[in-house]
Steps between C-alpha positions, in 0.01 A plus 500: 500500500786433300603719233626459128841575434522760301605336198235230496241835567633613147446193361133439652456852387647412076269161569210739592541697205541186221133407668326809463679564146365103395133501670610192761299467773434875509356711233740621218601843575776619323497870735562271833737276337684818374513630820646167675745446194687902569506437865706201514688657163560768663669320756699258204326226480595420133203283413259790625713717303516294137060466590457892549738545213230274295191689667627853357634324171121350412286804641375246797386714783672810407526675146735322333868662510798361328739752689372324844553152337797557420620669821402138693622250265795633507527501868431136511679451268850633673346256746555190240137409466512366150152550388518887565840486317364378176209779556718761539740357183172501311431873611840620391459342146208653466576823645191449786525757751847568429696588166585227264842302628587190339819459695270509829261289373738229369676572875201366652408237280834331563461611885122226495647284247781387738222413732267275235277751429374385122328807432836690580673225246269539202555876560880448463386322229331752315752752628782285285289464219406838416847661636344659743775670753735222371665401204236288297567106490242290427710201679429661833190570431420098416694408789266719737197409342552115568526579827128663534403286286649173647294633830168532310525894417231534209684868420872317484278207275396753294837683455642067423254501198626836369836396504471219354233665248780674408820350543612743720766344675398132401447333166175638337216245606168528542379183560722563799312878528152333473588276828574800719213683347290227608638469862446904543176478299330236741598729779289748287785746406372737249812512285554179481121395360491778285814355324393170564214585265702584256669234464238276498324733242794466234595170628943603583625247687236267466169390272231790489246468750211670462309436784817580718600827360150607562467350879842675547326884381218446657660432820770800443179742402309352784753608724512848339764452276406822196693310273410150502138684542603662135606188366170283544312818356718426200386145482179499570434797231755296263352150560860360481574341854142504562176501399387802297282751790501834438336533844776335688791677338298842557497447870846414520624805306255726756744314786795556369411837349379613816860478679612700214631295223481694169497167246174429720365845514531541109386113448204602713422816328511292177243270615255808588579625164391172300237389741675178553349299856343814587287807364668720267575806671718827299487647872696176726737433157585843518576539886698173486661601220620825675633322815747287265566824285608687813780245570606490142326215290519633120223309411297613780645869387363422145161337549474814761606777234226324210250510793494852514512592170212291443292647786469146628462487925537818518535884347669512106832702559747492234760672699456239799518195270757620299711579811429083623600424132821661510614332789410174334648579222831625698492146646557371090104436453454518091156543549505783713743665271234432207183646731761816567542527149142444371350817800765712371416499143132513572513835737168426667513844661789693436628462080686230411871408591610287190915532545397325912267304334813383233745461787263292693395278199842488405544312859242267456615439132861391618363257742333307239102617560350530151178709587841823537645383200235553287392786716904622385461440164194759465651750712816453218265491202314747610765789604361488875749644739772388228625586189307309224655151439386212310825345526453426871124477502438207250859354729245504811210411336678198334612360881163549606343316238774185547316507834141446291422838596214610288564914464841431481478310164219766381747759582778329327294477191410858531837653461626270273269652239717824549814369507774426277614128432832609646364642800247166567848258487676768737179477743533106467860523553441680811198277613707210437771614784235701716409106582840348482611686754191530712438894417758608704619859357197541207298760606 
């Protein structure tokens, strides 16, 4: 019997491996093919080395280990196989199984590049682009991305309609930006619907298209895009894009809330809140609500903190609401800086706090949110956590009631009576500016 030579038993043996790894003829068994590929990479066979390197990169077989993929693209790499060059340039940028080198990675890219790869050419690309290991120049960057994208590279497509989105590099044009968008987008990149969408939606670089932008989305979110996911939430529950269903949009902020997107999570939570396309429920609002407070949404923060205090989904705790307030209201929320002010003056359980409850109003006050600045002007009429001033109180109360506030104008009318007419024209004086220049330094 006539045997292989040995390299065409390394080869038989990579073969073997790519047929157990892809279920042909035999059944798919990623442990055999695993086994085949380390023989003959073992022995350097670069293909059998770049297909174990993709084995222990995607967990296929063998618990997935970035270290090990790293280790074999790189030695087929040194061997000049292209594809595992690009890998490994892709590892280094992102600091996969190896620390973070963007003089490695851009290295490699050049090293498949040479060769045609167009994955290695939109990573030059990107690498140009964002200065990445190389002096930024969004000329090079262009001129790589025509490349992929001349040879059909959705990614390098993509990166075409960004530039010219842009005008990085090239005149600003997106009629130009929505052609690339559309080649990538029919090769369903995710990127490139998404902002496809978008464009359609507000109708830059051509005439709004309604049913377009909303294929485009639905596409994107069908492919498990969070944001494009987001965004039809926000049309269906708007109506504007498409038709009006609070059912639709509340399914497609559960997708995108469930990858993690806050905007979704506190949308969602807002839904559960109102009962809008589905049962009111304090409970759901207020878990949602906490998953997009936890990454730092001050509304989610806010709505959390008034929760609390009210008992609503949960326990009433002052202390825990008024610590979700204060990091609203550390993130420039007006609201929460009123809410602050209003649990401080009333004590609840412990006596009253009225010079917090005056700093915190004073907050609110200055960003223009009238509830505080009537709330102000009794703390000032009233001596609360201040000296006595009438002055200052019926100036508050006056820029709350040009805001129609109600109280405020009571209040104003209130200390007028005990004023002089000299102080009343000082207060109006003061009002007068307070609103010019958009209460910046009145307190």
């Amino acid at each position: 019997m006539t045997e292989l030579a040995p390299d065409l038993q390394l080869a038989a043996l990579t073969n073997l491996g790519l047929m157990y790894a892809q279920g042909q003829g035999v059944e798919q068994d990623f442990g055999r093919a695993l086994d085949c590929y380390r023989q003959a990479a073992e022995r350097g066979v670069p293909q059998a080395q770049s297909n174990l390197a993709v084995m222990y990169a995607h967990g296929q077989g063998v618990a997935p280990d970035f270290a090990q993929a790293h280790k074999w693209y790189q030695a087929a790499a040194e061997q000049g196989l292209p594809y595992a060059q690009t890998n490994l340039a892709v590892m280094y940028a992102n600091g996969q199984g190896t620390a973070r080198d963007y003089q490695q990675a851009l290295k490699w890219y050049q090293a498949a590049a040479e060769q045609g790869d167009t994955s290695a050419q939109r990573g030059l690309g990107v690498m140009y682009a964002n200065g990445q290991g190389v002096a930024q120049d969004f000329g090079l960057a262009l001129q790589c991305y025509q490349s992929g994208a001349a040879a059909g590279d959705a990614a390098a497509q993509y990166g075409m309609g960004v530039m010219y989105a842009n005008g990085h590099g090239v005149a600003q044009d997106l009629q130009q930006a929505c052609h690339w968008y559309q080649l990538a987008a029919a090769q369903n990149h995710l990127h490139a619907l998404f902002n496809l969408g978008f464009l359609f939606s507000n109708g830059q670089g051509m005439a709004p298209d309604r049913a377009k932008a909303l294929d485009c989305y639905e596409r994107a979110a069908a492919l498990g895009d969070a944001a494009a996911q987001y965004n039809l939430g926000v049309l269906y529950s708007s109506g504007q894009g498409a038709d009006l269903s609070p059912e639709k949009a509340l399914h497609w902020y559960q997708k995108a809330a469930e990858q993690g997107d806050a905007a979704a999570q506190f949308n969602l939570g807002l839904m559960y809140a109102t009962g809008q396309g589905v049962a009111q429920d304090d409970a759901a609002a207020l878990a949602w609500y906490q998953l997009a407070a936890d990454q730092g949404d001050a509304q989610a923060q806010y709505n959390l903190g008034v929760m609390i205090a009210n008992g609503q989904g949960t326990l009433a705790s002052r202390t825990v609401a008024m610590q979700w307030l204060q990091l609203a209201a550390d993130q420039g929320d007006v609201l929460a800086w009123y809410n602050l002010g209003a649990l401080y003056q009333e004590g609840a359980d412990q006596e009253p706090d009225y010079q917090r409850a005056l700093q915190c109003y004073r907050k609110a006050a200055q960003g223009g949110q009238a509830d505080a600045q009537a709330a102000l002007g009794w703390l000032y009429a009233n001596g609360m956590g201040v000296l006595q001033d009438f002055v200052r109180a019926h100036m508050w109360f006056n820029v709350g009631a040009v805001s129609g506030h109600a109280q405020a104008a009571s209040g104003r009318e209130f200390v007028a009576q005990q004023m002089a007419p000299v102080q009343i024209a000082q207060a109006q004086d003061m009002a007068r500016k307070c609103i010019q220049e958009q209460f910046a330094g009145f307190d």
